[in-house]
FIDREN-339669 format. One record per residue (C-alpha): residue number from 1; x, z, y. Coordinates in nm, 2 decimals. Layout:
! FIDREN-339669
{NUM {X Z Y}}
...
! end
This chain:
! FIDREN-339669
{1 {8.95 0.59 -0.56}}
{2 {9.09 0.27 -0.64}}
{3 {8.84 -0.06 -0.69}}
{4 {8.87 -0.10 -1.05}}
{5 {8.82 0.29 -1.11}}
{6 {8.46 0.26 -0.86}}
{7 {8.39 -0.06 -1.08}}
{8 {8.44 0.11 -1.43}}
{9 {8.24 0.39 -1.30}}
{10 {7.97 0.21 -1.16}}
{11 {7.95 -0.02 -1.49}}
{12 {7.93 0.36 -1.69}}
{13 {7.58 0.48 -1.55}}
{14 {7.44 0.10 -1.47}}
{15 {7.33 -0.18 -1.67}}
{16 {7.49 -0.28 -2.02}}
{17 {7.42 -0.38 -2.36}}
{18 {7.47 -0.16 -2.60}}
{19 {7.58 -0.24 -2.95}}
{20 {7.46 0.01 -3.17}}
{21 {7.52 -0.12 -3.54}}
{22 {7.92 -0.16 -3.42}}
{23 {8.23 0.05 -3.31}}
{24 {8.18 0.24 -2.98}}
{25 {8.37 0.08 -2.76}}
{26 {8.18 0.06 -2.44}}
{27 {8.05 -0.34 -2.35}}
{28 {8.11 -0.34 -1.93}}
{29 {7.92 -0.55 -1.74}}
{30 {7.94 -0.64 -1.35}}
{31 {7.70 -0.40 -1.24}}
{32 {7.43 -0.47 -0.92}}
{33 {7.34 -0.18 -0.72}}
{34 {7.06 -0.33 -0.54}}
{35 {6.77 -0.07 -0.48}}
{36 {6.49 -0.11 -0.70}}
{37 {6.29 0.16 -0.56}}
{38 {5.96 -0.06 -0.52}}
{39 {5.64 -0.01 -0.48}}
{40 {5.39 0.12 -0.80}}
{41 {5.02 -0.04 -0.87}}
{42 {4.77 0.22 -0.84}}
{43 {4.65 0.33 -1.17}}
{44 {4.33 0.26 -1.34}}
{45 {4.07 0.58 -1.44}}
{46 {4.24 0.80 -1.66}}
{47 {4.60 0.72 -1.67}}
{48 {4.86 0.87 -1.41}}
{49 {4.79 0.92 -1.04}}
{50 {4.98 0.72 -0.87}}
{51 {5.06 0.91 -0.52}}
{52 {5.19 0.59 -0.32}}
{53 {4.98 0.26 -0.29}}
{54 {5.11 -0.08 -0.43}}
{55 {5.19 -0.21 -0.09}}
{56 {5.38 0.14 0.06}}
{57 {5.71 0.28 0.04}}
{58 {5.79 0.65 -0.02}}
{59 {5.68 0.83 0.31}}
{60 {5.65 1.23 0.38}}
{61 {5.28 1.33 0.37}}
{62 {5.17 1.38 0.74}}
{63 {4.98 1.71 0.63}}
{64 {5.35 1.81 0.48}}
{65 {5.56 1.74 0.77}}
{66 {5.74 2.05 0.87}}
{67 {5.53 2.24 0.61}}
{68 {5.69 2.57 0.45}}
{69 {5.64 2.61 0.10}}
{70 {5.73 2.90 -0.13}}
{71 {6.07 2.92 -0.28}}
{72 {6.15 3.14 -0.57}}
{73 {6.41 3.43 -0.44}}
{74 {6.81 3.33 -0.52}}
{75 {6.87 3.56 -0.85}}
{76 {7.24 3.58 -1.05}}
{77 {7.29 3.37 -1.31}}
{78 {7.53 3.49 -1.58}}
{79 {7.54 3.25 -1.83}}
{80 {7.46 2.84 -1.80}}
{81 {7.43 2.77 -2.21}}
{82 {7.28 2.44 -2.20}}
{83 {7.33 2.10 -1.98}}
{84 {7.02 2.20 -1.77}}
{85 {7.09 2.58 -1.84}}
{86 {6.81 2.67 -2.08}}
{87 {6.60 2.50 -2.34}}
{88 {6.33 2.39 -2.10}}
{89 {6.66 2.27 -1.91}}
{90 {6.51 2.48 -1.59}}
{91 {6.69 2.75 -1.40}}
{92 {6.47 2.80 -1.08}}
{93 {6.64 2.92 -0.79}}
{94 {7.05 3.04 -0.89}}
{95 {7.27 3.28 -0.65}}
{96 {7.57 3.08 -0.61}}
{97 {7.77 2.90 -0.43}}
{98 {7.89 3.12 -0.08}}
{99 {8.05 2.92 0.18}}
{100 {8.12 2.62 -0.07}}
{101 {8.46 2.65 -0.01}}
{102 {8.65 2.55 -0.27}}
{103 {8.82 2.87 -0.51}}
{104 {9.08 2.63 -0.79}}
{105 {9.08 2.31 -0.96}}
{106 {9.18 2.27 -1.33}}
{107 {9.26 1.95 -1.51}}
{108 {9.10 2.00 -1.87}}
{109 {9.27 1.60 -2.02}}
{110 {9.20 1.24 -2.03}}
{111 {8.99 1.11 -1.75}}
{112 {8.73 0.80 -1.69}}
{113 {8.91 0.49 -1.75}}
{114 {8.94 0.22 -2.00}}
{115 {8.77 0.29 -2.32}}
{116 {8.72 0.66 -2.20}}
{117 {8.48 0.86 -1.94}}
{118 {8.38 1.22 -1.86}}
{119 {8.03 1.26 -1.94}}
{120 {7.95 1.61 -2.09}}
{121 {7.80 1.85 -1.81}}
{122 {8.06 2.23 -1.86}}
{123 {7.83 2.51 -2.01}}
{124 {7.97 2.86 -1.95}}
{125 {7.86 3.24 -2.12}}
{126 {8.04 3.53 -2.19}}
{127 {8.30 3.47 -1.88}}
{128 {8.43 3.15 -1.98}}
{129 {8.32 2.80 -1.90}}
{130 {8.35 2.49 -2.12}}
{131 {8.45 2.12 -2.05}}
{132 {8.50 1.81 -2.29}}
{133 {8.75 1.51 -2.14}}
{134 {8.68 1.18 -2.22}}
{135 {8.84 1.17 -2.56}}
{136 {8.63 1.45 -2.73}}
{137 {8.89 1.74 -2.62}}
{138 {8.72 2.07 -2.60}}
{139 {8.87 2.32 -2.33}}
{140 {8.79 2.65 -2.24}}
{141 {8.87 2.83 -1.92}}
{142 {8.84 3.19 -1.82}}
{143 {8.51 3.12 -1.55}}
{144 {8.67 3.37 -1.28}}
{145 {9.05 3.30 -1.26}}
{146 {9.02 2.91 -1.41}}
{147 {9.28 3.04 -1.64}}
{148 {9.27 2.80 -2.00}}
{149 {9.17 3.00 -2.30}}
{150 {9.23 2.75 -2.58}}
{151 {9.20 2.37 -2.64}}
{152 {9.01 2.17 -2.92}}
{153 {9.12 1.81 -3.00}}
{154 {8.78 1.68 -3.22}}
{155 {8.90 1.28 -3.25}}
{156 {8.80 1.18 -3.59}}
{157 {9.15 1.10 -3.73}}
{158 {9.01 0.78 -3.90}}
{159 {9.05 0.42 -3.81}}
{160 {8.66 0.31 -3.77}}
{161 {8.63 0.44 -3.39}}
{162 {8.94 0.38 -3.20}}
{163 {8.71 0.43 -2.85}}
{164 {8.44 0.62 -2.76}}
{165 {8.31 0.83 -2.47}}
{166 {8.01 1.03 -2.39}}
{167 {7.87 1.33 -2.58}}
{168 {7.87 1.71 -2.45}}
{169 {7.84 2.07 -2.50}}
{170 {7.60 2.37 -2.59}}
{171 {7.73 2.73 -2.65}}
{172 {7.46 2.98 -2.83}}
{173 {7.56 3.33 -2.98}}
{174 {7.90 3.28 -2.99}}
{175 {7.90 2.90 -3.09}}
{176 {7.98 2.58 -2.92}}
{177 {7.75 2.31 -3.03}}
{178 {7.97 1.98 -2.96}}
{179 {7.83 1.59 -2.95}}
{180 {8.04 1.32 -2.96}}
{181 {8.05 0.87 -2.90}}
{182 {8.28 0.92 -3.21}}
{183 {7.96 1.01 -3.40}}
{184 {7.97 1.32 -3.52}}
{185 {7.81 1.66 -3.45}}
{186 {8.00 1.98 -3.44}}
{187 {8.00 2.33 -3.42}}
{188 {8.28 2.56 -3.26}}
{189 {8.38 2.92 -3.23}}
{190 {8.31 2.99 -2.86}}
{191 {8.61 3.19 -2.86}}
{192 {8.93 3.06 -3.03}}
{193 {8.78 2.69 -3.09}}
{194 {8.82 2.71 -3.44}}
{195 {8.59 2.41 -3.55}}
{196 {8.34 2.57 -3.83}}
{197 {8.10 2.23 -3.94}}
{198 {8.10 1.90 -3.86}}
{199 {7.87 1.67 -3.91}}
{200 {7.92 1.28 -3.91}}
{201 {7.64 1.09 -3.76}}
{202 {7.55 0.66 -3.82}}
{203 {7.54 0.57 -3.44}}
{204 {7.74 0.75 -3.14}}
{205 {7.60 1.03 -2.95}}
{206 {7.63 0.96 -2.56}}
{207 {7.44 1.30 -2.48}}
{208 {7.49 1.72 -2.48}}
{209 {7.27 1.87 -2.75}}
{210 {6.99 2.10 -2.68}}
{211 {7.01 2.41 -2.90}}
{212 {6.73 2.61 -2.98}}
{213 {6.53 2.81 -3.28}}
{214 {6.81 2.73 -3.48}}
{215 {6.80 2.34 -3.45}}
{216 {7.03 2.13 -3.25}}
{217 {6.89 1.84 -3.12}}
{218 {7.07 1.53 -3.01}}
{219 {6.93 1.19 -2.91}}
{220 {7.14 0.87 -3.01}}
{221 {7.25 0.51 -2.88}}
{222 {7.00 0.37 -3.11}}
{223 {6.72 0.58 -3.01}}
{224 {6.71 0.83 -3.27}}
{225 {6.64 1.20 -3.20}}
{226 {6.86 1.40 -3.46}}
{227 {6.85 1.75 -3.60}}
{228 {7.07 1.95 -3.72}}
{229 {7.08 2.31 -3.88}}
{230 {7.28 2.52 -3.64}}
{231 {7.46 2.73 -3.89}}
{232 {7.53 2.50 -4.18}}
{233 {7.51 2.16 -3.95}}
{234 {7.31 1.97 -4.22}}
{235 {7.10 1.70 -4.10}}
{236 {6.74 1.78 -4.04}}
{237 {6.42 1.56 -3.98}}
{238 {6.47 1.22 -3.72}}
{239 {6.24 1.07 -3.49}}
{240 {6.32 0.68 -3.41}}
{241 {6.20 0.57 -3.13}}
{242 {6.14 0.22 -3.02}}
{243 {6.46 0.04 -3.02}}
{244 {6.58 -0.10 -2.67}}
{245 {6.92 -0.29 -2.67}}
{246 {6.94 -0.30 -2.31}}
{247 {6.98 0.06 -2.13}}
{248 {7.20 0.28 -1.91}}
{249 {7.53 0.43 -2.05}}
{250 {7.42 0.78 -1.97}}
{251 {7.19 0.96 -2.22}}
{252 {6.96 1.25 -2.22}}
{253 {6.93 1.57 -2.37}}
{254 {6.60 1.72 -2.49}}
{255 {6.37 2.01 -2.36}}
{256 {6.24 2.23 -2.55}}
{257 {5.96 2.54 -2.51}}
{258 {5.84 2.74 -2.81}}
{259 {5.76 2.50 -3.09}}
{260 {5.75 2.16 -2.90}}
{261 {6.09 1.97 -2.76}}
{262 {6.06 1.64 -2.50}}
{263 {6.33 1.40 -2.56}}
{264 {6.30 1.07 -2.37}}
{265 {6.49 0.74 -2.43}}
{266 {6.67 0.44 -2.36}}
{267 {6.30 0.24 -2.40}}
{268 {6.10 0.44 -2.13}}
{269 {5.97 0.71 -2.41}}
{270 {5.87 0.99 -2.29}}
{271 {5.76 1.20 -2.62}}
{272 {5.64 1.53 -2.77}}
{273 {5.69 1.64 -3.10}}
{274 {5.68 2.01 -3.34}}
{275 {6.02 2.13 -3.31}}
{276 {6.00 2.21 -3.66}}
{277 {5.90 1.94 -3.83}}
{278 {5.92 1.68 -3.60}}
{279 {5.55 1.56 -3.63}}
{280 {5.42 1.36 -3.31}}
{281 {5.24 1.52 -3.04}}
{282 {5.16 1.29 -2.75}}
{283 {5.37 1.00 -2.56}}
{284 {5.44 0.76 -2.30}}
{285 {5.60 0.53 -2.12}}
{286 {5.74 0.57 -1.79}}
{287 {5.73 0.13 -1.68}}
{288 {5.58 0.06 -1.40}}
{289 {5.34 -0.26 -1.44}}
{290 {5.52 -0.49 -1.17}}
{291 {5.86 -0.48 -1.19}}
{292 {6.03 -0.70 -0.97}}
{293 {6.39 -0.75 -1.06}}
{294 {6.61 -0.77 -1.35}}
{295 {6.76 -0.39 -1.30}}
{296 {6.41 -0.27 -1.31}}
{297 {6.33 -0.42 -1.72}}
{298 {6.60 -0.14 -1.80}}
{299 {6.35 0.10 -1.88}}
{300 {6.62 0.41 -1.96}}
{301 {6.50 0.78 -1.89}}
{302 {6.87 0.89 -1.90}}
{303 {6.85 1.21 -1.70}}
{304 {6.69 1.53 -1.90}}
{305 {6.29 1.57 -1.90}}
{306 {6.23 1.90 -1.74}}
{307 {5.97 2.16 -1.86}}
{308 {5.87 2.40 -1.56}}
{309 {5.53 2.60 -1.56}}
{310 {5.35 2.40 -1.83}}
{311 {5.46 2.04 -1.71}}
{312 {5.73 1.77 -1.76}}
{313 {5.86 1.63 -1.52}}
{314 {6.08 1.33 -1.60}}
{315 {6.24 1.00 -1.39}}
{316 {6.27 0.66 -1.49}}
{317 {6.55 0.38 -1.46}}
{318 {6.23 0.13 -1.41}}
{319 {6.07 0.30 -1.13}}
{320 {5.86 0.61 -1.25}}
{321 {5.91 0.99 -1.16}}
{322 {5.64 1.17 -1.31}}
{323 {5.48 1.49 -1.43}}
{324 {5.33 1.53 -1.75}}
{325 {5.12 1.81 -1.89}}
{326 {5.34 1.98 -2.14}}
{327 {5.02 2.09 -2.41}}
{328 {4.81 1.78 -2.40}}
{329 {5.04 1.48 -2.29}}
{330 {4.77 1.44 -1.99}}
{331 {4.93 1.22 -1.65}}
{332 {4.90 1.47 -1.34}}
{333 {5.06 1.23 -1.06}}
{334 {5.37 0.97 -1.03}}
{335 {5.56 0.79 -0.77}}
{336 {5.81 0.49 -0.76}}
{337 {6.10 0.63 -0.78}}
{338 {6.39 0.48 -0.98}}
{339 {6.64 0.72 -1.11}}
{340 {6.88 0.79 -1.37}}
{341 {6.88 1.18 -1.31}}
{342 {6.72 1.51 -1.41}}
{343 {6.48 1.65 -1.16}}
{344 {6.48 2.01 -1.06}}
{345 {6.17 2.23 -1.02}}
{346 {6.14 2.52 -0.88}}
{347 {5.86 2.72 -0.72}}
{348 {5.61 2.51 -0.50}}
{349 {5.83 2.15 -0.53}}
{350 {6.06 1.96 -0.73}}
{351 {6.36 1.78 -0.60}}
{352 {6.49 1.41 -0.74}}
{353 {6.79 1.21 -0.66}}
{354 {6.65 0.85 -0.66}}
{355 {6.97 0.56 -0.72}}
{356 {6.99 0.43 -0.39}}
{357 {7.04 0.77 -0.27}}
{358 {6.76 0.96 -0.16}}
{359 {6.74 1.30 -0.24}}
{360 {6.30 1.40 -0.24}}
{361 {6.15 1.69 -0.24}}
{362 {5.81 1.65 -0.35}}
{363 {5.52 1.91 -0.40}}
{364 {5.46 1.99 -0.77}}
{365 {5.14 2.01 -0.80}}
{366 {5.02 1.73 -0.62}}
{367 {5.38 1.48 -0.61}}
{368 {5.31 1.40 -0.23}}
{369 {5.68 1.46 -0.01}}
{370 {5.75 1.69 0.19}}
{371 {6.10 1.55 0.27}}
{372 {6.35 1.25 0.21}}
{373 {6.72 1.29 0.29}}
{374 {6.92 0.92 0.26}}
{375 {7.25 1.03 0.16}}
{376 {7.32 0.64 0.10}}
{377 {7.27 0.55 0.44}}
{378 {7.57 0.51 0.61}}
{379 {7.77 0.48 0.28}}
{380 {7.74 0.12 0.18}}
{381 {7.99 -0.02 0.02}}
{382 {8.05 -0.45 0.12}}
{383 {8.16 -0.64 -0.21}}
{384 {8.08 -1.02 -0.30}}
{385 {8.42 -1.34 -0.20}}
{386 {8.63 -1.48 -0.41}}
{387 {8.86 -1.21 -0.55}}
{388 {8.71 -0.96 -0.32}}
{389 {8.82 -1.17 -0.02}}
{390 {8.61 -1.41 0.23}}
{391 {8.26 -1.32 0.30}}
{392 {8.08 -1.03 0.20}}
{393 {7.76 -1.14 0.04}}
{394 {7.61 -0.80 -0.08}}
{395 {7.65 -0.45 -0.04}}
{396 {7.66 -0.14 -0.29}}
{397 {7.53 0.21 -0.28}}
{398 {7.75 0.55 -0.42}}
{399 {7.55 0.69 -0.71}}
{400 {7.46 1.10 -0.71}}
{401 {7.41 1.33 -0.92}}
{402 {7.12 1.55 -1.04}}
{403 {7.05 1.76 -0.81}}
{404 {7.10 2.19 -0.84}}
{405 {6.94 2.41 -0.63}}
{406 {7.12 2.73 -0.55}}
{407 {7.14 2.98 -0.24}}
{408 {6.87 2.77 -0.06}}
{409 {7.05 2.47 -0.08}}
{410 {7.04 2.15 -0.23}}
{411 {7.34 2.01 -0.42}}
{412 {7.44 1.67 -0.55}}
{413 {7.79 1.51 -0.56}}
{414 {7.89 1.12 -0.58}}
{415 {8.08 0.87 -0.66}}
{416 {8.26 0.89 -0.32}}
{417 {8.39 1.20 -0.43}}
{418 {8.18 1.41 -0.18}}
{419 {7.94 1.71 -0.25}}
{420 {7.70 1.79 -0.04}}
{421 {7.46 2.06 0.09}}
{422 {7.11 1.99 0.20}}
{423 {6.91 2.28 0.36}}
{424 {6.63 2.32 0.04}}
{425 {6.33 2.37 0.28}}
{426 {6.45 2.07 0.54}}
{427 {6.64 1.85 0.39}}
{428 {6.92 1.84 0.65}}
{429 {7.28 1.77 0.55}}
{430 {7.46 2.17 0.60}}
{431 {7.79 2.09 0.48}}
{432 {7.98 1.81 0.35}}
{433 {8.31 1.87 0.09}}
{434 {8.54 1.58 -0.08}}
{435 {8.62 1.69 -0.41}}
{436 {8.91 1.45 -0.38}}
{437 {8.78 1.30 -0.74}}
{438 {8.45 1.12 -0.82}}
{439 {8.17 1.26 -1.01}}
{440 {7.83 1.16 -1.12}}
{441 {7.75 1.47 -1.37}}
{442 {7.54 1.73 -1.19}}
{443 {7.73 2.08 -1.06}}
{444 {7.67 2.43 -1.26}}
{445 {7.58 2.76 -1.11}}
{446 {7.70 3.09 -1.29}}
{447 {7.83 3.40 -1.19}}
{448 {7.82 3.31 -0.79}}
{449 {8.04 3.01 -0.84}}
{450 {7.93 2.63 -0.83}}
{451 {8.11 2.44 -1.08}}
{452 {8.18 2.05 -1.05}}
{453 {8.33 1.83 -1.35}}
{454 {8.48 1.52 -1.22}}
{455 {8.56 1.18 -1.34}}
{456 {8.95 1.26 -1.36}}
{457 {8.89 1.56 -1.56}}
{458 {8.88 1.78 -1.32}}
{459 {8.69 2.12 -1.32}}
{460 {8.65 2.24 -0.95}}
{461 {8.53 2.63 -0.90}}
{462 {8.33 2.66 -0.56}}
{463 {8.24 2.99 -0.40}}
! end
């Protein structure tokens, strides 16, 4: 990967400014990778639990160390609908994966660069799995073979958003649900791509839409939850949430369970509302009290909120990984954790990426660790000179993905164009594979095959 592609990628999921009145193009700014994963003051009576004192760092518990804990049993996966696979955006424990050795690589069209990135996690269901490029093309590829089963170019043909990037994918009963930084909404026969509504929107849409009850939900750069019916594609009730001009250029996508759906935004928010009305329920804000740095004022939540067995869990760009009871809004515990991805329960723990690199695992119930794997370490990056020559005066991380848990492993890729394998129980590194391409949207698991999108519109099949 050249320096000016790791620098445009970099400046994608760090800090920028976003202007959401104007056109899309993306504002990039030099972006600092310094860790920001600092301590957390201990909370007063009745708010959150923090698990780690002011003046610690994350540590396993001792009473944890080497400690087994219950798993649930690898079961097939046949269909992956929705970014995080289903409308609580939780899978549990997929069957997938084999010996990680990579089965065929497709290009699906115009990768990260100037004025365009790959964003939009691939969704798969009835045998074929679904990509978008950076320039809101819509592909569809046979999941076994990776043969291409028709291609959808959505670019609004009109003069007002010359750029754009970011957006994604949901597929329900025979319909692709399609967001898009060229501001529109848009639904799609699954299987010829015959586009059926669309929708315009006021501000870009950097996020995949959740789809569920017959709503699709969609959370904007200006911190707008949107609905839309999802057979006509008329607009539905909002929620606005604080505005923040300042956040990550990743977004999330809402969870939903039964009548409630979690979105969180670029202001910290963490909030519950009736999915069918959109009346409030409870929120918060995931801040932490004494941030240190500059970085750590970006108070983003731009991975997914997760519901998992009555509880939210949900991470933080300012330094907050927390879970959250689902029915009454109520703090269970948090740690300092700065992140900008989606966690992943399942059974006795949830796992988290941090962004300097650690991948957790941490005990649901209580949020103490059983394990920390640095997959940073080792992987600095020196920058800083005149022109990228003289003295090095800093040094930078890679970035990882969300994490998926499948066949008892642990799975993240990066922005050195690595996947890796960590044992789910121990947190050791099992296996190591370069992609050959970048990639900081988290891998798929359907059918017995890991799926990877990559930053040069790629779509990698691992089995």
């Amino acid at each position: 990967m050249t320096s000016m592609r790791r620098t445009r990628l970099l400046a994608l999921f760090l800090v920028a400014s976003v202007a959401v009145s104007g056109c899309s193009t993306v504002s990039r700014l030099n972006p600092f990778n310094k860790s920001d994963d600092g301590p957390q003051e201990t909370a007063s009576e009745g708010e959150r639990i923090a698990i780690v004192a002011a003046d610690q760092t994350l540590e396993v518990a001792e009473a944890l160390k080497g400690a087994d804990f219950f798993l649930p049993t690898p079961e097939a996966v046949t269909a992956w609908p929705l970014p995080g696979g289903t409308p609580e955006q939780a899978v549990g424990h997929p069957e997938a994966g084999g010996s990680l050795s990579i089965a065929w690589k497709r290009g699906f069209g115009e990768g990260s660069g100037r004025g365009a990135h790959v964003t939009a996690p691939p969704v798969a269901a009835n045998g074929k799995i679904y990509v978008m490029d950076g320039e809101a093309t819509v592909t569809a590829f046979d999941a076994q073979s990776g043969s291409p089963v028709w291609k959808t170019d959505l670019r609004p043909q009109s003069k007002r958003d010359k750029e754009a990037f970011g957006g994604g994918l949901a597929v329900v009963d025979g319909k692709l649900y399609v967001t898009s930084g060229y501001r529109f909404a848009a639904q799609v026969n699954a299987d010829t791509g015959a586009v059926l509504w669309r929708t315009a929107t006021e501000q870009p849409i950097h996020a995949a839409p959740t789809v569920s009850g017959g709503r699709v939900f969609a959370v904007s750069v200006d911190n707008t939850l949107l609905t839309f019916d999802a057979a006509s594609g008329a607009a539905g009730w909002t929620y606005q949430a604080l505005s923040e001009s300042a956040r990550i250029l990743a977004a999330s996508s809402p969870a939903v369970s039964g009548d409630t759906v979690v979105a969180s935004f670029g202001s910290g928010e963490l909030v519950a509302l009736r999915a069918t009305n959109g009346n409030d329920l409870w929120s918060e804000a995931l801040s932490r009290a004494n941030r240190n740095n500059a970085l750590s004022e970006i108070r983003d939540i731009p991975g997914r909120p997760v519901i998992y067995q009555g509880d939210v869990f949900a991470v933080s760009h300012s330094g907050v990984f927390s879970a959250t009871d689902l029915r009454t809004g109520q703090a269970r515990w948090s740690l300092p954790v700065t992140g900008i991805t989606s966690p992943w329960p399942a059974g006795d723990v949830v796992y988290v990426v941090s962004k300097s690199g650690e991948v957790i695992c941490a005990a649901r119930e209580s949020g103490q660790i059983y394990w920390i794997t640095d997959l940073g370490k080792g992987r600095e990056k020196q920058g800083g000179g005149l022109w990228g020559l003289g003295k090095k005066h800093f040094s930078t991380r890679p970035i990882w993905s969300s994490p998926l848990l499948a066949s008892n492993r642990v799975i993240v890729a990066g922005s050195t164009g690595e996947l890796v394998a960590l044992n789910a129980k121990t947190g050791a590194v099992e296996k190591t594979i370069n992609l050959g391409s970048s990639t900081l949207i988290g891998p798929i698991a359907v059918n017995g095959t890991v799926y990877v999108a990559t930053d040069e519109a790629q779509l990698i099949a691992l089995r």
